[in-house]
TORBA-484685 format. One line per field, with one value per residue (C-alpha): chain; residue number from 0; residue in one letter; x, z, y. Coordinates in steps of 0.001 Angstrom, whole numbers. Example, Ala and Ser with C-alpha at 12.3 -4.5 7.8 and 13.67 -1.06 7.14 Angstrom:
BEGIN
chain [A:A]
resi [0:1]
resn [A:S]
u [12300:13670]
w [7800:7140]
v [-4500:-1060]
This chain:
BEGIN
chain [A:A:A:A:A:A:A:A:A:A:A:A:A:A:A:A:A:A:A:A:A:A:A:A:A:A:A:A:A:A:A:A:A:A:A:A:A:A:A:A:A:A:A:A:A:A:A:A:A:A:A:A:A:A:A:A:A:A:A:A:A:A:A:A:A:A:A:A:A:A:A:A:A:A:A:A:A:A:A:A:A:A:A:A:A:A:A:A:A:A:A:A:A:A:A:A:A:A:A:A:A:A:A:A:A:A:A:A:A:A:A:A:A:A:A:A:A:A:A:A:A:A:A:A:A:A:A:A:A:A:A:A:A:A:A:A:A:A:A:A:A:A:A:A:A:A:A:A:A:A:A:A:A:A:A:A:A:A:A:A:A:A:A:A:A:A:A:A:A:A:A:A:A:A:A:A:A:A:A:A:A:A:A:A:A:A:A:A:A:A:A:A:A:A:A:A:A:A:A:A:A:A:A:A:A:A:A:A:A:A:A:A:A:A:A:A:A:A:A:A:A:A:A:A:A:A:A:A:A:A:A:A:A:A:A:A:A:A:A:A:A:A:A:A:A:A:A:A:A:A:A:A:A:A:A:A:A:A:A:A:A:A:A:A:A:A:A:A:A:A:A:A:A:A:A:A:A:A:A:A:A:A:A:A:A:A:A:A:A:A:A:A:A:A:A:A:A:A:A:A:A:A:A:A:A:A:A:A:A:A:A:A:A:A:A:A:A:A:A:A:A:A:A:A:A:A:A:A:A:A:A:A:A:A:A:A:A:A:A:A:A:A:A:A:A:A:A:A:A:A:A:A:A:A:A:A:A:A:A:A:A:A:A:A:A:A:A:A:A:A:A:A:A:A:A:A:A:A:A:A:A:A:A:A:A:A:A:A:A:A:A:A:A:A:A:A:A:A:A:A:A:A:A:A:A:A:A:A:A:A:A:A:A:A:A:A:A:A:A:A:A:A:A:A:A:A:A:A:A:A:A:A:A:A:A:A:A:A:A:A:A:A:A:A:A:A:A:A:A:A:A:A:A:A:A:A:A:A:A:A:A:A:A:A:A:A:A:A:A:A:A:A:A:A:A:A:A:A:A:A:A:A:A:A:A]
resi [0:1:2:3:4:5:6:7:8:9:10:11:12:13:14:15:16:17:18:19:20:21:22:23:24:25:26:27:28:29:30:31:32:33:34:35:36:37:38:39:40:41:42:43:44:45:46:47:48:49:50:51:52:53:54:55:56:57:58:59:60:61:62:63:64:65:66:67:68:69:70:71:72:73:74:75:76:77:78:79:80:81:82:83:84:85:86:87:88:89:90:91:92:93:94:95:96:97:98:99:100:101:102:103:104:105:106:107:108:109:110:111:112:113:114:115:116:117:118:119:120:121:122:123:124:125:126:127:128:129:130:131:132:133:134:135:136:137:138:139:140:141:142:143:144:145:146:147:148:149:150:151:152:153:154:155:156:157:158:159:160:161:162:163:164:165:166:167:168:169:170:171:172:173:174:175:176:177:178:179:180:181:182:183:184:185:186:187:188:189:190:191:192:193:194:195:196:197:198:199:200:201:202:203:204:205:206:207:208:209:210:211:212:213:214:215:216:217:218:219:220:221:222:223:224:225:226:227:228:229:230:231:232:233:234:235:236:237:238:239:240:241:242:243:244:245:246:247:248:249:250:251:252:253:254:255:256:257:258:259:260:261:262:263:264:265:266:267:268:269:270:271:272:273:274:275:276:277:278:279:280:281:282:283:284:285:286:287:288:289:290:291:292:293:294:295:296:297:298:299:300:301:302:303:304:305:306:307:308:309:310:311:312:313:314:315:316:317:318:319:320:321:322:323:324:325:326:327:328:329:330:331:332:333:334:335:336:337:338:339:340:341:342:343:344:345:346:347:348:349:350:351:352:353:354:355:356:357:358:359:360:361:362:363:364:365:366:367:368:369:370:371:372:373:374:375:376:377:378:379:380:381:382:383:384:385:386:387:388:389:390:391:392:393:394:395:396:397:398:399:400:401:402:403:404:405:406:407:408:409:410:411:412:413:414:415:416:417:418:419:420:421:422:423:424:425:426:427:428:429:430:431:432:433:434:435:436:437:438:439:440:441:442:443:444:445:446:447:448:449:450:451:452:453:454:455:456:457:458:459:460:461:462:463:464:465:466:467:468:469:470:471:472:473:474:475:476:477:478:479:480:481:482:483:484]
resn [X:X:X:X:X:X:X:X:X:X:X:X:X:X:X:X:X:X:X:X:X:X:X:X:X:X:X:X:X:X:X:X:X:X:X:X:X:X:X:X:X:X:X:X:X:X:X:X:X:X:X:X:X:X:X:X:X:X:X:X:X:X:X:X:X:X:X:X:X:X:X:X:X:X:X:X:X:X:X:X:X:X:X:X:X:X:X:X:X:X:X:X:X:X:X:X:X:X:X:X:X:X:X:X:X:X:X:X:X:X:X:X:X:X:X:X:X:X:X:X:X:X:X:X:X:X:X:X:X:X:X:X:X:X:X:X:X:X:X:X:X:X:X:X:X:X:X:X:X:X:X:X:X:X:X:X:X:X:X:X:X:X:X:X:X:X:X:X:X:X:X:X:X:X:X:X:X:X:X:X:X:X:X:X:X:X:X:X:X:X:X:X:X:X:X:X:X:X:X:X:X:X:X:X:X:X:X:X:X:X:X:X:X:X:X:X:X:X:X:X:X:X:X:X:X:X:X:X:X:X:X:X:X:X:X:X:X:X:X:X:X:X:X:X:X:X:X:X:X:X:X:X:X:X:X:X:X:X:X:X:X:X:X:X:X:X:X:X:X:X:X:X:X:X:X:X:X:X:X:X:X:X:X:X:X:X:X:X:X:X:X:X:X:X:X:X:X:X:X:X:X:X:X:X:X:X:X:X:X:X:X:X:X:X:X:X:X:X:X:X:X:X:X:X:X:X:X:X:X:X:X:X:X:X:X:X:X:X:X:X:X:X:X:X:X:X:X:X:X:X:X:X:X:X:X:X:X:X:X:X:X:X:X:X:X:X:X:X:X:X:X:X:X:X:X:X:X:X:X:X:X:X:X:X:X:X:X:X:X:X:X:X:X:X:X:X:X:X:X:X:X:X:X:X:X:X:X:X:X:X:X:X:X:X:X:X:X:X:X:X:X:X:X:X:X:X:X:X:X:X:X:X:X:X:X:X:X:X:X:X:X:X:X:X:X:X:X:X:X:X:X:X:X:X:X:X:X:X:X:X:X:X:X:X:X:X:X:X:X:X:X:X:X:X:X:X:X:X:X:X:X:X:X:X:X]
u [97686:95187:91926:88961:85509:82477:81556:79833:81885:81774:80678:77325:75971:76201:79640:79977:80896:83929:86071:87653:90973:93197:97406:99877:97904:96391:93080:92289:89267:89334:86780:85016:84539:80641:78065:77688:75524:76621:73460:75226:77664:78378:79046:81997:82845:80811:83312:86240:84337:83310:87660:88662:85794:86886:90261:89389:87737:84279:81371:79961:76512:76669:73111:72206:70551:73958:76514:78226:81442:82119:85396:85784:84565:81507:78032:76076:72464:70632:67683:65629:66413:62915:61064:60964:59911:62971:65296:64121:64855:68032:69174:68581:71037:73322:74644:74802:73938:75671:73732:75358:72463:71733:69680:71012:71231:67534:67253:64605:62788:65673:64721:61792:62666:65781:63214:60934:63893:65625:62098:61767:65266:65106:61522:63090:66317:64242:62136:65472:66335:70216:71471:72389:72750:75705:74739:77041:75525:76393:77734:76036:73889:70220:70963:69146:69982:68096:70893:72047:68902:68159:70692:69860:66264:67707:69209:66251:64145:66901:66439:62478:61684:63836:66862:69822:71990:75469:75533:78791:78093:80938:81651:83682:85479:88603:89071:89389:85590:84288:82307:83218:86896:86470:84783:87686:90162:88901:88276:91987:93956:91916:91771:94756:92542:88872:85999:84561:81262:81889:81128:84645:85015:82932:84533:84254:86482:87228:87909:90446:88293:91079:90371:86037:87113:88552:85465:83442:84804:84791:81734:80977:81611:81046:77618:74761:74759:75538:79243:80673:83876:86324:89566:92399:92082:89635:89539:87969:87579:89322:92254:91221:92366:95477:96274:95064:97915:100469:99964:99848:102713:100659:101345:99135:95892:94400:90934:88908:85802:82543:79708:76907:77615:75177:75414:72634:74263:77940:76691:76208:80132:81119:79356:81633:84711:83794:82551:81141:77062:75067:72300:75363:77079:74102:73008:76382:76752:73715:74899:78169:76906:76323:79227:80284:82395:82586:80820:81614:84637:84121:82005:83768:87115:86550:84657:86967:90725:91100:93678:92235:95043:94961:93746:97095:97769:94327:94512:97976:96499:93749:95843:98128:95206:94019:97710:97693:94163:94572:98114:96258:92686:94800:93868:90403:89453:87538:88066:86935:87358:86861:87670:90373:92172:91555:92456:92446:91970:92884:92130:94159:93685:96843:96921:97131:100648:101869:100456:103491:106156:103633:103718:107844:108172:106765:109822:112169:111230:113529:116185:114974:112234:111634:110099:106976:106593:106092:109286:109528:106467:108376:111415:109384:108075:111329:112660:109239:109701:113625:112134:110024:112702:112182:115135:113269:116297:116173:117281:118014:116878:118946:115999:111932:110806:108424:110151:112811:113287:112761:112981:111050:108769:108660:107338:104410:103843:104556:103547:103373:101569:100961:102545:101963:104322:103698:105396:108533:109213:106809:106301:102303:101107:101380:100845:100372:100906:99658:99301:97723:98425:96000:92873:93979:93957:96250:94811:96262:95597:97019:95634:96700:96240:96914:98650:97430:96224:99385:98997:95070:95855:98669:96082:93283:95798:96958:94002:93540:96909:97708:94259:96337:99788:98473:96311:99727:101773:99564:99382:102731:103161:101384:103073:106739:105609:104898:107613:106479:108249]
w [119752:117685:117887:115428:115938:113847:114908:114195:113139:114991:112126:111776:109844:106920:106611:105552:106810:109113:111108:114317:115056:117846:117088:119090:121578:119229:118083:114648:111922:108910:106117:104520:101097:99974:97381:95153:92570:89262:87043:83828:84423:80000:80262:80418:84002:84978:82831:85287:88292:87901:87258:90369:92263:91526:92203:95537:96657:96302:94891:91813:90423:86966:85874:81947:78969:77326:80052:78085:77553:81612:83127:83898:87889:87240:87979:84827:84815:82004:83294:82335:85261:84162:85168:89211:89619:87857:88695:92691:91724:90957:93404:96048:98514:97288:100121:97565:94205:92035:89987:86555:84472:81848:78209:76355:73484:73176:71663:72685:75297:77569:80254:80854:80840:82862:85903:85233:84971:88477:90500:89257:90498:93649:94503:93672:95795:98675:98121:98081:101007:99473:102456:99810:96339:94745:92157:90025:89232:87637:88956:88127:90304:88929:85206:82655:80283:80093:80986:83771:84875:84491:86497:88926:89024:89120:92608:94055:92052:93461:97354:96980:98207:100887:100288:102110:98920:98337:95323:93623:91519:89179:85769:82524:83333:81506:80181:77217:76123:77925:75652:76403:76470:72695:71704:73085:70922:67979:67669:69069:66825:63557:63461:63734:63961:65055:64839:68729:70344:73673:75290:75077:78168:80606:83292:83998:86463:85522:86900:85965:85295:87894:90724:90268:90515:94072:94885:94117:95949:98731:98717:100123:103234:103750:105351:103254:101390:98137:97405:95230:93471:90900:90029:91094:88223:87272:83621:80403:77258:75413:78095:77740:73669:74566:77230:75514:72563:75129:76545:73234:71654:68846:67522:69507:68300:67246:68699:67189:69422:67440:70258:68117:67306:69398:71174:68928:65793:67444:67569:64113:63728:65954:63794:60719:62915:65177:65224:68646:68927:67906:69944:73262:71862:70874:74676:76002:73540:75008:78494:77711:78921:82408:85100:86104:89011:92497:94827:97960:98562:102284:102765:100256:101520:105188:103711:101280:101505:97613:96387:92489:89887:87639:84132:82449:84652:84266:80146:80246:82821:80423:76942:78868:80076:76461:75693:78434:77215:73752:74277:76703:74315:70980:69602:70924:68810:65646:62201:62420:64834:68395:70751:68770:67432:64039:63767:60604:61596:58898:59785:57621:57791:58800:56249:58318:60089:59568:63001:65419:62394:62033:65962:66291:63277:65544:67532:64913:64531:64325:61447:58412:56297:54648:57914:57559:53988:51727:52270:49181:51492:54610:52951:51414:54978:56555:54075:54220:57894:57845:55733:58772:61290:62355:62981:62470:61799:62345:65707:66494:70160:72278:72879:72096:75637:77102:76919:74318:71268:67642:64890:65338:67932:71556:72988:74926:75214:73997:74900:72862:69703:70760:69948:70413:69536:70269:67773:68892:67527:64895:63852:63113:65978:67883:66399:67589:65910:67046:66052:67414:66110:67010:66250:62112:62016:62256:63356:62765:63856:63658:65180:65053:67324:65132:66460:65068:61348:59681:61575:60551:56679:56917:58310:55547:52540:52959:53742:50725:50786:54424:54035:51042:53026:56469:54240:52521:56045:57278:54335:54125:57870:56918:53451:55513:57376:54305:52864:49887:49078]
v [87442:89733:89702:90807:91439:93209:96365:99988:102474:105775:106978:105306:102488:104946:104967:101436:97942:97453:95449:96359:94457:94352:93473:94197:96357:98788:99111:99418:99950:97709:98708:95408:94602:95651:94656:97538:98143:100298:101362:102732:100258:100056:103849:106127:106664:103059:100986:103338:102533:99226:98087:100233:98693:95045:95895:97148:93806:95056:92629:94509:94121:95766:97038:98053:97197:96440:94767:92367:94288:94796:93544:90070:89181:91826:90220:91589:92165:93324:95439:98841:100423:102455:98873:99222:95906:94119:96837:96097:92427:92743:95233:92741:91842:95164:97922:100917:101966:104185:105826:106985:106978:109702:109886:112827:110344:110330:113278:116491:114269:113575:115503:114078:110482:111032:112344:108979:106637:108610:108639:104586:104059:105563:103630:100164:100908:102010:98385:96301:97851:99698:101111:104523:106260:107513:109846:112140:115477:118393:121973:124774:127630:127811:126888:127609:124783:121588:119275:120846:121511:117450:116367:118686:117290:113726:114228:115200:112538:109961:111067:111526:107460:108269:106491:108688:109835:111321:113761:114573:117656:118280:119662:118313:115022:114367:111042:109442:108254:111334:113123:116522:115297:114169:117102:118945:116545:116842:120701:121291:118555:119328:122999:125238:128565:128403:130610:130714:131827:133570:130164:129835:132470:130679:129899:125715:124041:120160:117464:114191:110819:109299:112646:111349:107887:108645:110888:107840:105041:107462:108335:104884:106159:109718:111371:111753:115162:117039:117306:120237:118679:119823:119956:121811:124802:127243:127765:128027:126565:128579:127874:124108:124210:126257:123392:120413:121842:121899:119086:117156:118983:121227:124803:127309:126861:130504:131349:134255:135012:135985:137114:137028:132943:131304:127868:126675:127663:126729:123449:122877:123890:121471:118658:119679:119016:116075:112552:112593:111747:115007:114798:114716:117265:119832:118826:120007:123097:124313:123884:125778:129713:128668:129019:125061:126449:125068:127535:125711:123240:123029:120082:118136:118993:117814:114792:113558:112859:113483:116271:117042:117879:120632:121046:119917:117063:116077:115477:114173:111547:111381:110239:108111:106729:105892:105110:102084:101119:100831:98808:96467:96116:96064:92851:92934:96088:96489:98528:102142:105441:105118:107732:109674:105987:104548:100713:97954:94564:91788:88438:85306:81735:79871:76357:73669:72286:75984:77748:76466:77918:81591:81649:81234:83755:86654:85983:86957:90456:93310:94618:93879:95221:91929:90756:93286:92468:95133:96145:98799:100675:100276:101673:104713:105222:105882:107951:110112:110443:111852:114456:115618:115269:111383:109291:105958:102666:99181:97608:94177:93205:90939:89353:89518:90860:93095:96602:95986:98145:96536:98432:101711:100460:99046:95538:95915:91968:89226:85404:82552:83456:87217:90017:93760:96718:100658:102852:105225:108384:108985:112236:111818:110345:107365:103666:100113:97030:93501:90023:86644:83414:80366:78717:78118:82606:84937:88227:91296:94718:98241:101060:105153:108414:110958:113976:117159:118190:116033:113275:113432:114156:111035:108945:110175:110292:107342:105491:103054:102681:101614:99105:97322:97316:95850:93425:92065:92522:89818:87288:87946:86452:83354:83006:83319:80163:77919:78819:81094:83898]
């Protein structure tokens, strides 16, 4: 028989709870589920963490000012994590904090209230007794700009109440959400030739949003310490264009380099170009002449069993990523641009006695044009595609499954009254299509990553046009069901 029993690690209490079992004559350590603490939980890589976290087994406390979009099992608490006393409140009872706090958005001042809000959080950890900090930094040797130079200052501010902290210093994070990521999107699918500052040639070594999420849950258990982390390629941003164009099957983007452009004025450029929050980006621009290169990997490499991928792997991980997200999220998301994806979301009421027949109809996708409605558009559509080398036809599918091909698209689920299709082999870009039926509405919504400047002047051109056509695709649903033509 086995046997288990709570013990301390060799390690040290720092390295986490554990449980040391006994089967079949061999002794074994068994880490233990914790109660962790995310402040920034709303962000970018907090949203990341908190999932893998739950998925993991771990008990996560998600701290913000906005937490009402966290995954499902999170327990939300909306606090200023600037207010010690409530922020000590509601850290009680938690092992570790993770600290992924930052306020670029708040314009000029940010520096300064990121070093109040870190030295506030640090004091209220140390009073709830968290057993350590997880805070990710930035790389960077003595930089001169004020964001790296923040988050530099935020570490310390962090560890000044005493609190043992591990500090993940890294550069650019690829991911879709990621701000540099987007800025990164934008400039290389919108502009076939750009005008550069010699920003572009600083070196910068990044790391994959799925490569920091390891670091992270890691970090649960390693010493105390600051961590240098990256990922598996030195590079550029000029290399980072050339790659991202690769990767997302675009021309070679052409880069002239003017020296006397300065990050200041550069960022001004960038607004014409991208969508992404100014007072991020000009934060970021500014950061841009400073080396973001790992200096030492040694400590992180004995500490860490993480093996980083390079800077290609890193943004295809980072649009399938999006890909997967977008598919799962479909018919949760609302009209407008988000993260590289527009979407149109028409909601119809179903007359009553008519949902069961609008729900069975979704089943009998697949062949004909007539099923869309606006079939004339449709039509028009395909023969507009063959002139740009699409072979778009109808198909039939055996049967209306997750997987199957209908038409010029793929299930990606399907349950009663649900439906969800991902486009394949459009020329453009990529394109989902979903409906849910229930509740007296049908709700609609179709959503588009363009690929590159046609896929960006389809979307654009046709903009009036395609808000007309989904309108009547989803009327026409409802109008199939009570029997109208």
């Amino acid at each position: 028989m086995g046997w288990q029993a709570y013990a301390d690690h060799p390690l040290g209490s720092d390295a986490g709870a554990w449980l040391l079992t006994c089967d079949t004559g061999f002794l074994s350590w068994e880490r233990l589920p914790m109660i962790v603490a995310i402040a920034g939980a709303s962000g970018f890589v907090g949203r990341a963490l908190t999932a893998q976290l739950l998925g993991t087994g771990h008990d996560v406390v998600g701290l913000g000012r906005s937490v009402s979009s966290l995954p499902t099992g999170t327990r939300a608490i909306a606090v200023d994590v600037g207010d010690e006393g409530a922020t000590a409140d509601a850290l009680g009872g938690v092992e570790v904090a993770y600290y992924l706090v930052h306020s670029m958005a708040a314009g000029g001042g940010f520096r300064d209230v990121d070093l109040r809000l870190a030295t506030a959080f640090g004091r209220a950890a140390a009073q709830a007794g968290v057993g350590r900090i997880i805070y990710v930094g930035a790389l960077g040797d003595a930089p001169t700009s004020a964001h790296l130079a923040s988050r530099h200052e935020v570490g310390s501010a962090l560890a000044a109440a005493g609190v043992a902290v591990v500090e993940l210093r890294a550069a650019v994070v690829f991911g879709s959400g990621s701000i540099s990521f987007e800025m990164l999107r934008y400039l290389t699918e919108r502009l076939p030739a750009m005008v550069c500052p010699r920003w572009v040639r600083t070196r910068i070594q990044p790391i994959a949003l799925v490569d920091l999420l390891a670091y992270l849950e890691q970090s649960l258990h390693v010493a105390p310490g600051v961590y240098e982390i990256g990922g598996a390629d030195v590079t550029t941003y000029r290399e980072m264009i050339a790659a991202y164009a690769r990767v997302r099957g675009l021309r070679p983007r052409r880069i002239i380099d003017i020296p006397w452009l300065t990050p200041h004025l550069s960022s001004y450029w960038v607004d014409l170009v991208t969508p992404v929050d100014r007072s991020v980006s000009h934060a970021l621009i500014e950061s841009l002449v400073t080396e973001v290169v790992v200096v030492d990997a040694e400590p992180a490499r004995r500490a860490f069993s993480v093996t980083p991928m390079g800077v290609e792997g890193a943004l295809a991980a980072a649009l399938d990523d999006q890909d997967e997200e977008v598919t799962r999220s479909l018919l949760e998301r609302r009209d407008g641009l988000v993260d590289g994806v527009y979407s149109v979301v028409v909601d119809v009421t179903i007359p009553p006695g008519t949902e069961e027949v609008v729900v069975h109809d979704l089943g009998s996708i697949g062949g004909r044009l007539s099923w869309y409605g606006a079939a004339p558009g449709w039509m028009a559509r395909l023969v507009l595609g063959r002139l740009v080398g699409e072979r778009l036809r109808r198909r039939k599918p055996a049967a209306v499954v997750p997987g199957a091909l209908v038409d010029w698209w793929r299930i990606a689920w399907v349950e009663s009254g649900e439906l969800v299709l991902r486009s394949v082999g459009w020329f453009p870009g990529d394109a989902w299509l979903g409906y849910r039926a229930g509740q007296g509405v049908l709700h609609q919504v179709a959503a588009f990553r363009p690929r590159g400047i046609p896929g960006f002047l389809y979307w654009k051109l046709l903009a009036p046009v395609h808000r007309v056509a989904f309108d009547r695709m989803a009327r026409h649903r409802v109008m199939r069901a009570s029997g109208q033509p």
